[in-house]
N, C-alpha and C positions, 0 to 999 in steps of 0.2 A: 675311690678307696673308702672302706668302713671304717668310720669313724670307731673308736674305743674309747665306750662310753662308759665305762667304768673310770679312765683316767681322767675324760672329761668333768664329770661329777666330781673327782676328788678335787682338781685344780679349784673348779667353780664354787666349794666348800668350802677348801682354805678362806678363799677370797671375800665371799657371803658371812665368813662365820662371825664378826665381830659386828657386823651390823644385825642380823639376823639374831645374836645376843639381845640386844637393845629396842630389838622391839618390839617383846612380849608377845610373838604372836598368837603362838600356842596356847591353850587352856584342856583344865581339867573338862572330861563333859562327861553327863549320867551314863554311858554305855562304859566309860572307861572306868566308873566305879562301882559298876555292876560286874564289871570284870576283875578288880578287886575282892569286890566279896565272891566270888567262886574260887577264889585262893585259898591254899591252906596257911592258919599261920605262920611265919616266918620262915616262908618257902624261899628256893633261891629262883629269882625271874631274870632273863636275859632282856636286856634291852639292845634290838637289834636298827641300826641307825641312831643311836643315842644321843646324836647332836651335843647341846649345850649341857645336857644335865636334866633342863629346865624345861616342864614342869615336871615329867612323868617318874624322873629316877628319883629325884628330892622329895616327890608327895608315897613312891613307895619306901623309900628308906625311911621319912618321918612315920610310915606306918609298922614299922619295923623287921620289911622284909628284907631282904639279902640283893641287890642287884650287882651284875655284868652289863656293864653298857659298853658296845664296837662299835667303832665309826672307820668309815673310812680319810677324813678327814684330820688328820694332827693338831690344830688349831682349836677345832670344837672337840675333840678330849682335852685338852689345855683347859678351855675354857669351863667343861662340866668337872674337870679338877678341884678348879675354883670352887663350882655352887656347888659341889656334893662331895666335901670332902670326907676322905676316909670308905672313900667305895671304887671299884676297881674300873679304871677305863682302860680301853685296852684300843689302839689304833690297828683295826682289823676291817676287811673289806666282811660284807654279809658275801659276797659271792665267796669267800674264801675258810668261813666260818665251817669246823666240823667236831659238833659236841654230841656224846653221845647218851639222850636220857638223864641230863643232868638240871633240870629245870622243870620245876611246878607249873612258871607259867612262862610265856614269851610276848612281850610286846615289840610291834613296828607299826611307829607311828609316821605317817608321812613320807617312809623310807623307800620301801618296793616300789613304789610306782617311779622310782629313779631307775627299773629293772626293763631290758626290751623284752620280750614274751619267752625265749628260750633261759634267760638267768631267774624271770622271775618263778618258770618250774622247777630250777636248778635249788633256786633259794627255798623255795616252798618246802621240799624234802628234805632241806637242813634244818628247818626249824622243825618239820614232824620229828625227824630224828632226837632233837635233841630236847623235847617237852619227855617228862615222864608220863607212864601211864595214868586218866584222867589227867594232865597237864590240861590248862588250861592258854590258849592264844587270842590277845587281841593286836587287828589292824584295822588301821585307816587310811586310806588313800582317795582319791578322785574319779568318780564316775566319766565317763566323755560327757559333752554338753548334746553332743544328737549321739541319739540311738541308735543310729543308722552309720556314724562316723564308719570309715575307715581305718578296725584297728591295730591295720596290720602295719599303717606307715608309720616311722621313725617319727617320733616329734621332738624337735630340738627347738628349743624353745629358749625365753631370756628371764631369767630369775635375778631381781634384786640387780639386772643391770650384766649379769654374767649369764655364758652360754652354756646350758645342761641338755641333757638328755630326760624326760618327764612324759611321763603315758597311761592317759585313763584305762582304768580295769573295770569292766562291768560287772554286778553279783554274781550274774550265773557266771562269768567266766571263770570267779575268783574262788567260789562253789566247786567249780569241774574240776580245778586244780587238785583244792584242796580234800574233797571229799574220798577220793580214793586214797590217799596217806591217812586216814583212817579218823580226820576230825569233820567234826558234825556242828553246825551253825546252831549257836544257844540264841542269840540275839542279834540284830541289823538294824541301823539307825542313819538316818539321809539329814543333810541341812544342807543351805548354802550360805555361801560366804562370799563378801567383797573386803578386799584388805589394798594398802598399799601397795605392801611388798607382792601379790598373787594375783592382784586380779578376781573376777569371779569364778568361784569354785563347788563344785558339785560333790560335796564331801558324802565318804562313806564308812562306817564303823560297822565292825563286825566284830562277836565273839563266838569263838570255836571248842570246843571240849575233844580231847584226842580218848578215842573210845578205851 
């Protein structure tokens, strides 16, 4: 039986989110504030997978734009309550999100690559739809460690000690996606990372302009 990975991911959220609070993992980096400045002034940006808040909703609201953060999660809206009060969370799956045209820019950080290859098209077309014209989108997610991986198998994997659903996306694929919904790659940016909570990761940042 096919697992439903989307239920999986919420359960494993709730459960993750108050440790996953506490341990700072995430930070601001140059590509995500380069994606900033191709914002318009106190544009409204979605942030899709919103998690805690922290850092991406509280350093755009401290710059005085407008955020939407969705999660699928209960707990980590609770918690992004807390660190960014007076901004709107809203407990919503990204597979289930349908706005239309209502956002300057979109960020997901970390989030899509919670997607198996048919949601993460599904999702792709949600957030074109609902950037305005020039919108601007940035994501982040994990490259595979080989090249060569297989990327069509499921990987269920253990986060923070809980069982999710998590799958590297390579550029060109994230490119083929996304290039025919009509956004064009501004910038791309690689590092790696060893953390506690993750393990070694083959991080990927990209910003997109929607023509």
């Amino acid at each position: 039986m096919k697992r439903n990975i989307v239920e999986l991911n919420r359960i494993a959220c709730n459960r993750v989110a108050d440790r996953y609070a506490k341990s700072g993992y995430s930070r601001i980096t140059p590509i995500f504030e380069y994606f900033c400045d191709q914002l318009k002034p106190k544009c409204r940006i979605l942030d899709v997978g919103s998690g805690t808040g922290l850092p991406f909703a509280k350093f755009l609201v401290d710059r005085g734009f407008t955020v939407i953060g969705i999660d699928i999660s209960s707990r980590m809206i609770e918690i992004a309550q807390q660190n960014v009060p007076n901004t709107e969370f809203r407990e919503l799956s990204m597979t289930e999100m349908d706005f239309e045209a209502e956002f300057g820019g979109v960020i997901a950080s970390y989030s899509m690559l919670l997607l198996d290859p048919p949601r993460f098209n599904d999702v792709a077309k949600r957030i074109a739809q609902s950037l305005r014209h020039h919108g601007t989108f940035y994501l982040s997610l994990n490259e595979p460690s080989e090249p060569d991986e297989d990327l069509d198998t499921e990987t269920i994997v253990k986060i923070m000690g809980e069982t999710m659903y998590s799958r590297g996306y390579t550029e060109k694929e994230v490119c083929k996606i996304f290039a025919p919904l009509g956004l064009s790659v501004l910038n791309v940016q690689r590092s790696m990372r060893t953390s506690p909570e993750f393990g070694m990761e083959y991080m990927l940042e990209l910003v997109f302009k929607k023509k």
